[in-house]
VOKOL-824783 format. One record per residue (C-alpha): residue number from 1; residue in one letter; x, y, z. Coordinates in Angstrom, 2 decimals. Example, Ala and Ser with C-alpha at 12.3 -4.5 7.8 and 13.67 -1.06 7.14 Angstrom:
<nodes>
    k  r     east    north       up
    1  A    12.30    -4.50     7.80
    2  S    13.67    -1.06     7.14
</nodes>
This chain:
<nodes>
    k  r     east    north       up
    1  X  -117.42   166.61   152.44
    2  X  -117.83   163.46   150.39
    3  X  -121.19   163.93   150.09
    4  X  -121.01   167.22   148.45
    5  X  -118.86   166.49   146.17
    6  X  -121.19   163.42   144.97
    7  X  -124.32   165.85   144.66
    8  X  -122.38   168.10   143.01
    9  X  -121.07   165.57   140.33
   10  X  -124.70   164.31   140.28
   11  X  -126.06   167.47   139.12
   12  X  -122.96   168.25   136.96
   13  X  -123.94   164.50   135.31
   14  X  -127.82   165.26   135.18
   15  X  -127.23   168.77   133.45
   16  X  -124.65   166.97   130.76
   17  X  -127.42   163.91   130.34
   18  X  -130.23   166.51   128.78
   19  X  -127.47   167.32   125.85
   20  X  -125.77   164.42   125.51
   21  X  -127.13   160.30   125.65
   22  X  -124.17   159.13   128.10
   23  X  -124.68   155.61   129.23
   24  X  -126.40   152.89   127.96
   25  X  -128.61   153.95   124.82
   26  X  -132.35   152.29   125.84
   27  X  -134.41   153.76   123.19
   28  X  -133.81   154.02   119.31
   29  X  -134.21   158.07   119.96
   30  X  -131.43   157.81   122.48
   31  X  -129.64   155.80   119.78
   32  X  -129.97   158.58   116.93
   33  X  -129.12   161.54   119.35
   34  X  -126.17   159.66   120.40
   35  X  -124.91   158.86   116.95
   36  X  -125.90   162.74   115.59
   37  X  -124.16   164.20   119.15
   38  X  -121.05   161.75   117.74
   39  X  -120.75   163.32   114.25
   40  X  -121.15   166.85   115.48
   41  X  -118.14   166.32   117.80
   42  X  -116.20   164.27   115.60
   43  X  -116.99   167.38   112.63
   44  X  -115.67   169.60   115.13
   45  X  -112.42   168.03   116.65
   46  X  -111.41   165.48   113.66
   47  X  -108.68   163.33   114.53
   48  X  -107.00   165.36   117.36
   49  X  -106.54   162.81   119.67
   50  X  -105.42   164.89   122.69
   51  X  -108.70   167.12   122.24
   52  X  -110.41   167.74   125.18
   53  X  -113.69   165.74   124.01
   54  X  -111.61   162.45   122.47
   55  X  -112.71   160.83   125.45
   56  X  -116.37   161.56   125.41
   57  X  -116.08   160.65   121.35
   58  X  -114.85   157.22   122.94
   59  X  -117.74   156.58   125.17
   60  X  -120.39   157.75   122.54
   61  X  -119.14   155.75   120.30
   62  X  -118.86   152.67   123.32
   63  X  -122.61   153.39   124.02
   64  X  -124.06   153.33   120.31
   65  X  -121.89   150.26   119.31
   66  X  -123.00   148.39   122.96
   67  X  -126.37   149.39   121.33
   68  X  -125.92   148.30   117.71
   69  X  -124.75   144.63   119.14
   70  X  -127.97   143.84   120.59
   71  X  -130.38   145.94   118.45
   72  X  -128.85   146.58   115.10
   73  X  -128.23   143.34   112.45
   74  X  -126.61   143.69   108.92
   75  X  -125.61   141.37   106.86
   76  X  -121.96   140.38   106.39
   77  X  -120.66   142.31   103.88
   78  X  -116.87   141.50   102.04
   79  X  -114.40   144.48   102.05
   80  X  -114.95   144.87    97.85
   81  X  -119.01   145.15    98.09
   82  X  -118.46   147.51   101.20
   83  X  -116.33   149.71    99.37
   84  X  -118.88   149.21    96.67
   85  X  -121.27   150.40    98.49
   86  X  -119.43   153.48    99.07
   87  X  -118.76   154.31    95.88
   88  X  -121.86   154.07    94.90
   89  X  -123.14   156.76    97.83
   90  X  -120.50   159.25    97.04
   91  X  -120.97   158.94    93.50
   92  X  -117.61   157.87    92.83
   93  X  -115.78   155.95    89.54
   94  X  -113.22   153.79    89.66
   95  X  -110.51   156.43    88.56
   96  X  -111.87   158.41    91.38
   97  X  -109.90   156.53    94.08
   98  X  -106.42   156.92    93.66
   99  X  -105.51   156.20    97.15
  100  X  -106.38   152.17    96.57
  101  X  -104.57   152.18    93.04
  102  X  -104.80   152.37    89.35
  103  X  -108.44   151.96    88.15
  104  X  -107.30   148.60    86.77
  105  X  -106.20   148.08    90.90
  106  X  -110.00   149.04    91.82
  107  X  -111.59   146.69    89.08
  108  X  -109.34   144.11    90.69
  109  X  -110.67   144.82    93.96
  110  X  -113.80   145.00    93.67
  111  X  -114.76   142.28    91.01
  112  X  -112.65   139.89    94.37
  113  X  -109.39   139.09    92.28
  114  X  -107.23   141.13    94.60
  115  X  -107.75   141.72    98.56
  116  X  -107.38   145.10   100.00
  117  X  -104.02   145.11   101.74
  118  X  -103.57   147.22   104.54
  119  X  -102.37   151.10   103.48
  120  X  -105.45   150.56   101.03
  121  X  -107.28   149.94   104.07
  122  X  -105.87   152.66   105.82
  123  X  -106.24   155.70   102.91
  124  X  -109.93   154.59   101.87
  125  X  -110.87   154.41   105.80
  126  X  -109.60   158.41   106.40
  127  X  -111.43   159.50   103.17
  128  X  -114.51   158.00   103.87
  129  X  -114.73   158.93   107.49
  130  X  -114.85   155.31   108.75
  131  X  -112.96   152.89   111.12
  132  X  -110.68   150.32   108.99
  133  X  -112.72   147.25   110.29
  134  X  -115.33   148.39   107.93
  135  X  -113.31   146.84   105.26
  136  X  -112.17   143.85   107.23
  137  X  -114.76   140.75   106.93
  138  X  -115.16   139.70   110.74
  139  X  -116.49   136.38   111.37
  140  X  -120.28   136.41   112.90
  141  X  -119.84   135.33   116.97
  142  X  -120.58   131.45   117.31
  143  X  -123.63   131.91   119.20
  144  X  -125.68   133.82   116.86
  145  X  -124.25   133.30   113.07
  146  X  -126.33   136.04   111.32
  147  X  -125.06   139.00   113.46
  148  X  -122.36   141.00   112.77
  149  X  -120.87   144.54   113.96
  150  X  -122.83   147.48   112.45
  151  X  -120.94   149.90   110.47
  152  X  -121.79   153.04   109.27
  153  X  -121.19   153.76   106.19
  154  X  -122.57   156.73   104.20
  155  X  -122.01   160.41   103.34
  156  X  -120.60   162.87   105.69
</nodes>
């Protein structure tokens, strides 16, 4: 009976594998699906936590960072040029972000006189469709100082 029910779930697995890159990502095209199969579910679900596909979201999102640690290397970025860098891709002004402030707030920010305190954090991460840490500096691990965490940052 056990046996059955392990074929079963074999061919159940194989069937989802041809749509979707479960497991660990091997290839840079398994990579890309994975992160495009990610965006499509997250585009479709949003933030609903108890949808049915959260937990696949989870272990996409497992597989391509497991993947981004060992193939993908950025440079460490500060919270201010990160959200910089955002700006900059959604074409955005200073007075365009009133979730962080006044647009004497954002000049603050981003020229480093004032740190990005946590609701900041927060409101910026929801609008720009990104996890918080993005705008957290993290230090690089001890044993190999010019990695970091990728992030993805860019237009939705």
């Amino acid at each position: 009976m056990l046996a059955k029910y392990i074929r079963e779930a074999h061919a159940d697995y194989r069937r989802i594998r041809r749509r979707i890159p479960l497991g660990p990502l091997r290839t840079e095209a398994e990579y890309h699906r994975a992160v495009a199969m990610l965006d499509e579910i997250v585009d479709e679900i949003g933030e609903q936590e108890t949808h049915p596909l959260a937990d696949l979201v989870e272990t996409l999102a497992l597989a391509i960072s497991a993947y981004e640690e060992v193939h993908v290397s950025i440079p460490v970025s500060s919270g201010p040029e990160i959200l910089r860098s955002l700006m900059e891709d959604h074409e955005l002004s200073q007075a365009d972000l009133p979730e962080v402030g006044s647009q004497g707030v954002v000049s603050e920010i981003l020229s480093g006189k004032r740190d990005l305190n946590v609701r900041q954090i927060a409101r910026l991460a929801a609008r720009f469709g990104v996890s918080p840490a993005v705008f957290l500096q993290m230090p690089a691990p001890a044993h190999h100082p010019s990695r970091r965490k990728q992030v993805h940052v860019g237009k939705k």
